[in-house]
N, CA, C and O atoms as a GROMACS GRO file, in nm:
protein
  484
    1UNK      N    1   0.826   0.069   2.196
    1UNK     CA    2   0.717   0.155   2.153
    1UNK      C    3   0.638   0.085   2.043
    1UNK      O    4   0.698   0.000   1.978
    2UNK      N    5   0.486   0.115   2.010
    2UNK     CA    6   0.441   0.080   1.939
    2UNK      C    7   0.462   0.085   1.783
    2UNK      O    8   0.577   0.081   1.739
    3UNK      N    9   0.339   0.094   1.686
    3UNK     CA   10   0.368   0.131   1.567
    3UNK      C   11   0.304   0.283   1.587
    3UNK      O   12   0.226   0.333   1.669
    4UNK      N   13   0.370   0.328   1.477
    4UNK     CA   14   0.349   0.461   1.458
    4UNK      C   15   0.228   0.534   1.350
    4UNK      O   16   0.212   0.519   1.229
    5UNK      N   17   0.162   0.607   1.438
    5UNK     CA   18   0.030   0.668   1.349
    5UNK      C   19   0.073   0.800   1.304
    5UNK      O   20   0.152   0.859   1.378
    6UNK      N   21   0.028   0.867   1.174
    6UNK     CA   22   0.009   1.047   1.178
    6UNK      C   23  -0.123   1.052   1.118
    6UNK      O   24  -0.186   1.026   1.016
    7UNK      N   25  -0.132   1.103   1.243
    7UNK     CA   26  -0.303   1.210   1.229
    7UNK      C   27  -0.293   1.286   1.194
    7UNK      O   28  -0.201   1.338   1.257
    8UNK      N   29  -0.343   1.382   1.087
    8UNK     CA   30  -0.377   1.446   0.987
    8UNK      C   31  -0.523   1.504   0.997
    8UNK      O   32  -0.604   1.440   0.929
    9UNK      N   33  -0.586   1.636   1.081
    9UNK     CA   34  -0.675   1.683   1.104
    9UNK      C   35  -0.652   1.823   1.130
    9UNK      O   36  -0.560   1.860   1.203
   10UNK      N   37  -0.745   1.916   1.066
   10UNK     CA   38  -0.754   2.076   1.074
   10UNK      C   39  -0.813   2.090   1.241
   10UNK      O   40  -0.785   2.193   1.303
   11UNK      N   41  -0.866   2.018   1.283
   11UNK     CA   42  -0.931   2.037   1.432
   11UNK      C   43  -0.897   1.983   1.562
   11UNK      O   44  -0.927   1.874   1.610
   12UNK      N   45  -0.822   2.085   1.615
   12UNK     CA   46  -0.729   2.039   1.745
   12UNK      C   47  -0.800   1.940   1.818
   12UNK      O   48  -0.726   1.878   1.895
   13UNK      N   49  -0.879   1.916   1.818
   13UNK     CA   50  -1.037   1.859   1.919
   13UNK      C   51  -1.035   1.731   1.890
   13UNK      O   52  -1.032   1.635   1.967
   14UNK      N   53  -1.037   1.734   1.765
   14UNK     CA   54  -1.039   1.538   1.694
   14UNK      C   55  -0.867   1.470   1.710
   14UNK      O   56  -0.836   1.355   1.739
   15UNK      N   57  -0.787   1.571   1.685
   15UNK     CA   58  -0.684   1.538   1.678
   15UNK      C   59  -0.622   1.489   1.856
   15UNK      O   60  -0.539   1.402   1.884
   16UNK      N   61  -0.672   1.547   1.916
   16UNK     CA   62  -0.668   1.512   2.071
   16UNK      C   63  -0.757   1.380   2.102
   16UNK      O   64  -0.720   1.282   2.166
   17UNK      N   65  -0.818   1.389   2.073
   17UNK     CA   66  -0.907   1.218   2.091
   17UNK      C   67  -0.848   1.158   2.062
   17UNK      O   68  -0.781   1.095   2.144
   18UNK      N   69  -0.838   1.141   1.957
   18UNK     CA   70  -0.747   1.055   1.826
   18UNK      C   71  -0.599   1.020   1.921
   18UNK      O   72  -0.574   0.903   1.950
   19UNK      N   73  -0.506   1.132   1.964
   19UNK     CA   74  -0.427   1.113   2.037
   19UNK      C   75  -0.443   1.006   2.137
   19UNK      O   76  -0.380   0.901   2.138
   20UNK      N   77  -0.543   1.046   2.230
   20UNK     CA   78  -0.559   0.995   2.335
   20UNK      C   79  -0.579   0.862   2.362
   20UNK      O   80  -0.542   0.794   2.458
   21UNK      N   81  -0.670   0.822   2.221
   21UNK     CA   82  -0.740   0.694   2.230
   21UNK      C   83  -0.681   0.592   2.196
   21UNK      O   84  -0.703   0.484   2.250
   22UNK      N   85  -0.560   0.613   2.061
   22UNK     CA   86  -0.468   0.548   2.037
   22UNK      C   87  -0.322   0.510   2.117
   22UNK      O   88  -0.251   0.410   2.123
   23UNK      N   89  -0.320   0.610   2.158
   23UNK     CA   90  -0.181   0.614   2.266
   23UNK      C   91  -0.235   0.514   2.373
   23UNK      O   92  -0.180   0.409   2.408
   24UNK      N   93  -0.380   0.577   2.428
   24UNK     CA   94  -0.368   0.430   2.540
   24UNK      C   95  -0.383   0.312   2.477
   24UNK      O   96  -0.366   0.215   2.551
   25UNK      N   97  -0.413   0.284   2.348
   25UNK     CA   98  -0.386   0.143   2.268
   25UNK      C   99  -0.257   0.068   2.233
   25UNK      O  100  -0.240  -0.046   2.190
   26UNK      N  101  -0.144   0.198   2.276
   26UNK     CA  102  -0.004   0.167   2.282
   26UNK      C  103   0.067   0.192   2.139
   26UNK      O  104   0.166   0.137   2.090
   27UNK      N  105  -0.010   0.285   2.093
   27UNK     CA  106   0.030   0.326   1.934
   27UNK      C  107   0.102   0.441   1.996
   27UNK      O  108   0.080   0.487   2.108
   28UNK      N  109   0.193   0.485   1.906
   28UNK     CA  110   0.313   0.596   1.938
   28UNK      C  111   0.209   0.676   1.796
   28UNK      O  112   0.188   0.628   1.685
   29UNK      N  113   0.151   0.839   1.865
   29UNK     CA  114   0.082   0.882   1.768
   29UNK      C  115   0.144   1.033   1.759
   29UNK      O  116   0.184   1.091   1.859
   30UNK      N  117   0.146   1.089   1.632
   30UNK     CA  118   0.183   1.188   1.584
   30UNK      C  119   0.095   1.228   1.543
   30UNK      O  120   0.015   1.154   1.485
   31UNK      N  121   0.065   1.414   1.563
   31UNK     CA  122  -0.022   1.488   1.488
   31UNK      C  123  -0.027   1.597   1.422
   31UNK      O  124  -0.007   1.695   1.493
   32UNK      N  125  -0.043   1.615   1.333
   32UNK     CA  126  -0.035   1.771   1.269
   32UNK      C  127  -0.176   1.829   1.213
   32UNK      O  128  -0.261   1.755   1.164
   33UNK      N  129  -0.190   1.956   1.224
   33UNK     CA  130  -0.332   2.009   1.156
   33UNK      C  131  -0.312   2.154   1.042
   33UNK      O  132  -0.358   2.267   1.022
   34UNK      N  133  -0.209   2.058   0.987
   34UNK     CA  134  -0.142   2.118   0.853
   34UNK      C  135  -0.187   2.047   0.710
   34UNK      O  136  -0.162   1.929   0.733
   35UNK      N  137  -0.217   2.051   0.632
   35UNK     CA  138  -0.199   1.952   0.508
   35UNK      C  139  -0.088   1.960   0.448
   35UNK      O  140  -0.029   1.863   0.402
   36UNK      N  141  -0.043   2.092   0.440
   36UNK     CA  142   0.108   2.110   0.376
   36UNK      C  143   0.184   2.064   0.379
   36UNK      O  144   0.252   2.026   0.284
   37UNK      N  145   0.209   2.040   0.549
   37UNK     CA  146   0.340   1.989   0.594
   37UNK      C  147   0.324   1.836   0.612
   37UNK      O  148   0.394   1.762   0.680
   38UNK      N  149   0.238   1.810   0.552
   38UNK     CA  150   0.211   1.607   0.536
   38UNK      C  151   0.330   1.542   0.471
   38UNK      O  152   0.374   1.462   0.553
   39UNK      N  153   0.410   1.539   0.347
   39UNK     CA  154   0.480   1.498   0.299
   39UNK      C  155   0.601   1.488   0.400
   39UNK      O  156   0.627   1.380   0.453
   40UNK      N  157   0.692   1.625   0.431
   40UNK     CA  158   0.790   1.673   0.505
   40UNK      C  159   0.742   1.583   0.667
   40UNK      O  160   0.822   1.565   0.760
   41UNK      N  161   0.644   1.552   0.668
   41UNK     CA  162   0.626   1.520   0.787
   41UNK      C  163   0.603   1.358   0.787
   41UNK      O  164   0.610   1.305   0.898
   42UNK      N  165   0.576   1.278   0.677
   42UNK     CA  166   0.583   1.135   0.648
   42UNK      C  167   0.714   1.102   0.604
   42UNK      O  168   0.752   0.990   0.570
   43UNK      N  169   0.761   1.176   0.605
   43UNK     CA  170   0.916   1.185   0.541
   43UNK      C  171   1.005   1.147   0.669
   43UNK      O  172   1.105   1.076   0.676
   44UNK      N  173   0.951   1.201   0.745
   44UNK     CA  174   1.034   1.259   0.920
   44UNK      C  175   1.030   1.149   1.034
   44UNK      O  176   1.121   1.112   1.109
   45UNK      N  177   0.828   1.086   1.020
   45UNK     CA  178   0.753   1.035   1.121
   45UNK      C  179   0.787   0.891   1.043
   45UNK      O  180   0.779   0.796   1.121
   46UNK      N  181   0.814   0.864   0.944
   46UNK     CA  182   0.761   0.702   0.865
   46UNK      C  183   0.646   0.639   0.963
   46UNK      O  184   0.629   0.577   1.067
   47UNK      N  185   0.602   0.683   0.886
   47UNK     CA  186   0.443   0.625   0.999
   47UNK      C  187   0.403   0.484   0.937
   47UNK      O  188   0.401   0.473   0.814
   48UNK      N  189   0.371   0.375   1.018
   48UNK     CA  190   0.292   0.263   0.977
   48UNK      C  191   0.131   0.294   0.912
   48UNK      O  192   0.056   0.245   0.827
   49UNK      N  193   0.130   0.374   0.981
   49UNK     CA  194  -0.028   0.418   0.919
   49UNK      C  195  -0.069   0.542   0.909
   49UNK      O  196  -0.001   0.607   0.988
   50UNK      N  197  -0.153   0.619   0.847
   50UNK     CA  198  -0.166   0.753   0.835
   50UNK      C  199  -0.341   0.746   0.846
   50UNK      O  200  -0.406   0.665   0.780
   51UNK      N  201  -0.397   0.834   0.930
   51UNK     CA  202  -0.545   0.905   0.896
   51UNK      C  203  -0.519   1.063   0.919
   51UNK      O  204  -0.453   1.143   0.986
   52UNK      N  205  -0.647   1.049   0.787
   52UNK     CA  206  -0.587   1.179   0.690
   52UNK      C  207  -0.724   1.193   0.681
   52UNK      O  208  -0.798   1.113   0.622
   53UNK      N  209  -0.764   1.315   0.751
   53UNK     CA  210  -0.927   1.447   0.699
   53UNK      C  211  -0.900   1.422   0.634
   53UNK      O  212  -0.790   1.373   0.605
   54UNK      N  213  -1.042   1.457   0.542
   54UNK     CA  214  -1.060   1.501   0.386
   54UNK      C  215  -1.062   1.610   0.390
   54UNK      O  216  -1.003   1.651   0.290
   55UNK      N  217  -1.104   1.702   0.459
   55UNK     CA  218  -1.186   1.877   0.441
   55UNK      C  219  -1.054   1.920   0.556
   55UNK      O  220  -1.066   1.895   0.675
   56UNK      N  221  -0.901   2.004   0.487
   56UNK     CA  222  -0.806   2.010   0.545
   56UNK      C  223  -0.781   2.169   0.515
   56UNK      O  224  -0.720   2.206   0.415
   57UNK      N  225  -0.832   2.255   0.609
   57UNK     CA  226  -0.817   2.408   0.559
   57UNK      C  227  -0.814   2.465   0.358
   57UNK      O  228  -0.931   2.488   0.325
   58UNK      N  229  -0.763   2.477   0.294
   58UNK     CA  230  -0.772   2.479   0.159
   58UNK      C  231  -0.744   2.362   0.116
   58UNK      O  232  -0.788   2.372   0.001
   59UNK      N  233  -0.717   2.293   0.121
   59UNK     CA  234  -0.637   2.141   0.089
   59UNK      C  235  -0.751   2.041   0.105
   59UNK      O  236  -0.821   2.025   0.204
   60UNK      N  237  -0.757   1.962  -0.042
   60UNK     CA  238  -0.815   1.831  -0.001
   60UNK      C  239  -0.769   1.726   0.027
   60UNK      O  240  -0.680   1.693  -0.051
   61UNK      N  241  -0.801   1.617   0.148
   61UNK     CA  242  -0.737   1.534   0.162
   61UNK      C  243  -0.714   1.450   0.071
   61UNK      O  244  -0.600   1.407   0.056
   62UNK      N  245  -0.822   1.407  -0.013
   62UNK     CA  246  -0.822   1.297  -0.187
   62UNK      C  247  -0.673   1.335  -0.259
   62UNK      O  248  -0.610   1.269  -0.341
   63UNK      N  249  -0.644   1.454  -0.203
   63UNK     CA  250  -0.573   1.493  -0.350
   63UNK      C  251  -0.365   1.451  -0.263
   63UNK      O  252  -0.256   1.418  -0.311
   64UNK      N  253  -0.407   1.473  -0.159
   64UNK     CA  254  -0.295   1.448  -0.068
   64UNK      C  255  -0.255   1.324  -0.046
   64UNK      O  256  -0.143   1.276  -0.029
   65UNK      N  257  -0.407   1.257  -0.048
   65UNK     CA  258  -0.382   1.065  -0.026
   65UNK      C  259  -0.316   1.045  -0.192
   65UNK      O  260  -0.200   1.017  -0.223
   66UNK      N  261  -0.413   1.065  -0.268
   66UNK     CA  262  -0.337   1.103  -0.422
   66UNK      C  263  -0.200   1.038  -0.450
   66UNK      O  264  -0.154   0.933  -0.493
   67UNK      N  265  -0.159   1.158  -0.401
   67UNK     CA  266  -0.040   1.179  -0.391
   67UNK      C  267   0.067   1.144  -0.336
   67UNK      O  268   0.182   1.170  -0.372
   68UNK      N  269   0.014   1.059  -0.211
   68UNK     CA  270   0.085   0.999  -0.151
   68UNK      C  271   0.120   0.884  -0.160
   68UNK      O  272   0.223   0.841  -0.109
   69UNK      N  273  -0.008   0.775  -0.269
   69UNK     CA  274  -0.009   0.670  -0.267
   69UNK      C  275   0.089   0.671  -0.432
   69UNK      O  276   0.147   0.568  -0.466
   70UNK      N  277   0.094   0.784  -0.512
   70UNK     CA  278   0.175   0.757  -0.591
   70UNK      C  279   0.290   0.790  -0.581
   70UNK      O  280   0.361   0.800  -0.682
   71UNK      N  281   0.331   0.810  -0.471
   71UNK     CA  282   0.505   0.857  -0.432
   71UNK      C  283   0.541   0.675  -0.374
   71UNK      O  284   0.496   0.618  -0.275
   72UNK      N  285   0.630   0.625  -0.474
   72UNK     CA  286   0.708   0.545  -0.420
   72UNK      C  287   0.763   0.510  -0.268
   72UNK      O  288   0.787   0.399  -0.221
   73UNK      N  289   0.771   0.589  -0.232
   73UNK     CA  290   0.869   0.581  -0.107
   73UNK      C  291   0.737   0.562   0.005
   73UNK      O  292   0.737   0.489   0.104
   74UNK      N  293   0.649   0.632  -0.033
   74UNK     CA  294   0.516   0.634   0.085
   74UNK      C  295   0.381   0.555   0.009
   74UNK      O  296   0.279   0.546   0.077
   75UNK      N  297   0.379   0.503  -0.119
   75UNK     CA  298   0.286   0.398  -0.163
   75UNK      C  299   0.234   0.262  -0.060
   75UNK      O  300   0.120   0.216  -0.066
   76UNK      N  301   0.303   0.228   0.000
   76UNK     CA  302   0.308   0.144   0.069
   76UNK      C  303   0.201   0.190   0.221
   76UNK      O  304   0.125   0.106   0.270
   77UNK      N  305   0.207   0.252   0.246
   77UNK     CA  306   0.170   0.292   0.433
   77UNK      C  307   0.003   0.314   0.359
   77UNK      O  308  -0.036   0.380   0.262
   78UNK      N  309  -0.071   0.220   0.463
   78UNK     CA  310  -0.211   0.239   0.444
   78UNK      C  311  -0.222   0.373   0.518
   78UNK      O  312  -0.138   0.421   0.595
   79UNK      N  313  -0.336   0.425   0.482
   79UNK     CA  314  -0.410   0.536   0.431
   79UNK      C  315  -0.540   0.503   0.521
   79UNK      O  316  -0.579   0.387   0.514
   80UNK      N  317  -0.599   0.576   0.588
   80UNK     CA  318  -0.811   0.583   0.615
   80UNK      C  319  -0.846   0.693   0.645
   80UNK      O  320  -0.844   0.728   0.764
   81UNK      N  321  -0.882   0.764   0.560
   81UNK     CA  322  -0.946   0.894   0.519
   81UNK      C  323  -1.034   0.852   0.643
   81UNK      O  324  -1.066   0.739   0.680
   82UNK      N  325  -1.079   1.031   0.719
   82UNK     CA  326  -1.156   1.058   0.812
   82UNK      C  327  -1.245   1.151   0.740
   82UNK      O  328  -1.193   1.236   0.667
   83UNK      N  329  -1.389   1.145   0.753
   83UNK     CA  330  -1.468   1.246   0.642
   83UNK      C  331  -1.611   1.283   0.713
   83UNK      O  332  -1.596   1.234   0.825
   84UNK      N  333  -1.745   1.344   0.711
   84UNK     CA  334  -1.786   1.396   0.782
   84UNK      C  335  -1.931   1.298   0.656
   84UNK      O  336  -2.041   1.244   0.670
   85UNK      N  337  -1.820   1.332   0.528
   85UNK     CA  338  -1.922   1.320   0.400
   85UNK      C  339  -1.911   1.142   0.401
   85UNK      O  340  -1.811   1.075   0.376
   86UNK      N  341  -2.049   1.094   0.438
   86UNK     CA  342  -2.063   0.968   0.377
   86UNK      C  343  -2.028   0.886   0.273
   86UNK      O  344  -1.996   0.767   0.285
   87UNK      N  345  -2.037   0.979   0.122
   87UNK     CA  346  -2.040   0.910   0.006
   87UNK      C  347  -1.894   0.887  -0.033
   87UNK      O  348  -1.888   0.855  -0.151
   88UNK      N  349  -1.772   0.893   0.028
   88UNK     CA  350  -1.664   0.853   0.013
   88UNK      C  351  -1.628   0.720  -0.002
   88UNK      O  352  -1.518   0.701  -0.053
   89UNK      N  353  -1.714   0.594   0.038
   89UNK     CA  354  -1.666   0.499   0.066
   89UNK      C  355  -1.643   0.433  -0.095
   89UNK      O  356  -1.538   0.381  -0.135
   90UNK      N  357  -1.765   0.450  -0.173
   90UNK     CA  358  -1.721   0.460  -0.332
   90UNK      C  359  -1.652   0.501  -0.404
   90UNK      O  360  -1.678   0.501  -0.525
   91UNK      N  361  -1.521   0.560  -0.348
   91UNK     CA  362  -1.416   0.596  -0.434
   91UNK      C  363  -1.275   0.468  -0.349
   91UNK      O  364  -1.162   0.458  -0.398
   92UNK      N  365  -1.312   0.401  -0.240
   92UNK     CA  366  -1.224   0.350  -0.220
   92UNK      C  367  -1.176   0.232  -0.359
   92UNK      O  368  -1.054   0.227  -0.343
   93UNK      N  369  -1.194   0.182  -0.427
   93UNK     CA  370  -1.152   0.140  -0.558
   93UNK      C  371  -1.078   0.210  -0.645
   93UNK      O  372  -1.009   0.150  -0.727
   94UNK      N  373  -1.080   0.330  -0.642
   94UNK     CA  374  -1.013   0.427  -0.755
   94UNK      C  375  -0.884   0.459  -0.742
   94UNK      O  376  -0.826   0.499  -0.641
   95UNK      N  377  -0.839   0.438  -0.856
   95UNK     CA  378  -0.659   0.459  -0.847
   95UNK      C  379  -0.625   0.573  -0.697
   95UNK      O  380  -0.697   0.668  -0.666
   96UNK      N  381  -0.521   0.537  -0.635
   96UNK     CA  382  -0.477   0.656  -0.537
   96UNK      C  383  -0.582   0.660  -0.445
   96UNK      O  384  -0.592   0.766  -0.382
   97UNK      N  385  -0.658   0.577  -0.422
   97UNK     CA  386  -0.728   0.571  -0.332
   97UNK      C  387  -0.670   0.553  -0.200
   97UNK      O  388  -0.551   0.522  -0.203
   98UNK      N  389  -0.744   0.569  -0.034
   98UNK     CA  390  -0.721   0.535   0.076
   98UNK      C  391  -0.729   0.430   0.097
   98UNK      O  392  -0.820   0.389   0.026
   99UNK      N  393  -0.678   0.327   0.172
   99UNK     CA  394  -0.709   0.208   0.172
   99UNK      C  395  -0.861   0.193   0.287
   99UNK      O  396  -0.915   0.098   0.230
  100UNK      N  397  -0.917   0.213   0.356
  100UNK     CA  398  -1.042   0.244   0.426
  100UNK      C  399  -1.077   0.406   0.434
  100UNK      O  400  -1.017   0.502   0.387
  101UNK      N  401  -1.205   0.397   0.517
  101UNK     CA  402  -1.279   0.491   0.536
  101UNK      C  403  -1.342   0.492   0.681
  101UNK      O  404  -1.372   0.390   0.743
  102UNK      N  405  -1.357   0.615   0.725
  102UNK     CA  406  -1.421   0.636   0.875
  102UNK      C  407  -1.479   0.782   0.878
  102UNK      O  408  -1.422   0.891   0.882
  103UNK      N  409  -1.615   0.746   0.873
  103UNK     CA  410  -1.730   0.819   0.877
  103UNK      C  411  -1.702   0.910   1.032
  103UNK      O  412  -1.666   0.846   1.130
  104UNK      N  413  -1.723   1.072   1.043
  104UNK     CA  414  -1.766   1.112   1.138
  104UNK      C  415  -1.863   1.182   1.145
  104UNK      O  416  -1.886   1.272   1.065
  105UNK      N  417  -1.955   1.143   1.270
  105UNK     CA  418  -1.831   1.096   1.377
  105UNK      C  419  -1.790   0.984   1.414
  105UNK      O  420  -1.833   0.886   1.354
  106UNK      N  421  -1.720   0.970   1.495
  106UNK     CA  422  -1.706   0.798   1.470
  106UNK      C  423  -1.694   0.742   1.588
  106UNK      O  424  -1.623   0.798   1.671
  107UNK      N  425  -1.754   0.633   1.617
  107UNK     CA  426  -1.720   0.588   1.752
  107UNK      C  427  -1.540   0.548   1.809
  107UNK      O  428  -1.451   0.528   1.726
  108UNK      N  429  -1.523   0.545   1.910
  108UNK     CA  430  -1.380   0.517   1.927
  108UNK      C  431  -1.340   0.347   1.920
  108UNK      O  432  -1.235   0.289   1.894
  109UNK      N  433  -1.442   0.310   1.948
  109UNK     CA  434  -1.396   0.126   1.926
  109UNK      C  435  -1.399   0.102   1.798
  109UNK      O  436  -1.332   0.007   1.758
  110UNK      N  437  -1.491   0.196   1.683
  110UNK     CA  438  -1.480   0.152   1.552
  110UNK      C  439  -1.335   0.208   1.495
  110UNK      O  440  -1.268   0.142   1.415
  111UNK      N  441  -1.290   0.348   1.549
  111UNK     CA  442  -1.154   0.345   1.452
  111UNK      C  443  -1.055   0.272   1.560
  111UNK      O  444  -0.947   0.244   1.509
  112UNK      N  445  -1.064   0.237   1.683
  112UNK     CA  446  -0.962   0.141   1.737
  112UNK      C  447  -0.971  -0.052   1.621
  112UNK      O  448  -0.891  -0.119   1.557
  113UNK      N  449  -1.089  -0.058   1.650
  113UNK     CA  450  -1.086  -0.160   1.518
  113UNK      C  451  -1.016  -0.142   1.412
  113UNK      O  452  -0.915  -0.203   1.375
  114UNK      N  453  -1.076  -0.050   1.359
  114UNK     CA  454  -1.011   0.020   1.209
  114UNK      C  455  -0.855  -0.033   1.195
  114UNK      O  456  -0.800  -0.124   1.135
  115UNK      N  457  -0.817   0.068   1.278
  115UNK     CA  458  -0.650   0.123   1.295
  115UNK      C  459  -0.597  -0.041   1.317
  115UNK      O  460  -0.502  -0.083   1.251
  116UNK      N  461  -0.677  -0.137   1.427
  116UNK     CA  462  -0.576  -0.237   1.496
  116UNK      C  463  -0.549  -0.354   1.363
  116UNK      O  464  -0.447  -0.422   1.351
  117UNK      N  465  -0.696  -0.357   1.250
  117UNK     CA  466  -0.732  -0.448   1.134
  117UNK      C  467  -0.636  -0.394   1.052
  117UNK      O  468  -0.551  -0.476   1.018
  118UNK      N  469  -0.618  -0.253   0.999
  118UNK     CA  470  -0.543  -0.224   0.902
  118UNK      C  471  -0.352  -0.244   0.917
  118UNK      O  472  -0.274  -0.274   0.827
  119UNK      N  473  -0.317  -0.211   1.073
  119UNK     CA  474  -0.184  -0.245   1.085
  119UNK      C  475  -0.147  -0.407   1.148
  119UNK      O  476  -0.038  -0.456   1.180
  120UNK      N  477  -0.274  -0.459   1.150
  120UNK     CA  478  -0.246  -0.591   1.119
  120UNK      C  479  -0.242  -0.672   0.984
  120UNK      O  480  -0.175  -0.775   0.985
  121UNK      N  481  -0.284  -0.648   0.909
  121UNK     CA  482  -0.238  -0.695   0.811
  121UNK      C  483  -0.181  -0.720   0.696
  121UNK      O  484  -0.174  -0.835   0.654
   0.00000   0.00000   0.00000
C-alpha cells in the first residue's frame, strides 16, 4: 500500500474527490469531516501527510494545524491547508504554520503535484 493521507474537510463532496483522485495515485487515503476528531484520528491513521480545510464547521483549521505542529509526536507530518481564502499563503512562515497551501478550487493535477512534491521530500 501506499503512503498514507488524512483529509480533513467539512464537505462530503471535496472529501470524495480528494478520495478518489489520490487513491487512483496509489495513496491509501483517509477521511474525516470532523475537526474534533483530528488528533484521535492522527493518533490512529499516522498519516504521512495531512490536508486540512481551514473553514471546519466551528473550528479553525490554523488553530488545529497550530496545534498539531506543536505536538511532538505529530510535528513532523507535513501539513497543506485547503482554503477558499487566497491570502493564506502569507502566513506560511509563521510559527505552527502548514507546510504549503492549496487555493480552492483547485485543479486536481495541482494538488496531485502538491501531495506527490511534499511526500517526496
Amino acid at each position: 500500500m501506499g503512503k498514507r493521507i488524512l483529509a480533513i474537510d467539512d464537505n462530503p463532496a471535496i472529501l470524495d474527490v480528494i478520495n478518489e483522485i489520490l487513491s487512483f495515485e496509489g495513496y491509501e487515503v483517509v477521511t474525516i469531516s470532523d475537526g474534533k476528531s483530528v488528533f484521535d484520528m492522527v493518533a490512529q491513521v499516522h498519516p504521512d501527510l495531512i490536508l486540512l480545510d481551514v473553514m471546519l464547521d466551528n473550528l479553525d483549521g490554523r488553530e488545529i494545524c497550530k496545534a498539531l505542529k506543536r505536538n511532538q509526536e505529530f510535528s513532523d507530518i507535513p501539513i497543506i491547508m485547503i482554503s477558499a481564502s487566497h491570502d493564506l499563503r502569507n502566513s506560511l512562515d509563521q510559527p505552527g504554520a502548514p507546510d504549503d497551501f492549496i487555493a480552492k478550487p483547485f485543479d486536481i493535477y495541482y494538488l496531485i503535484s502538491k501531495v506527490n512534491n511534499r511526500l517526496a521530500a
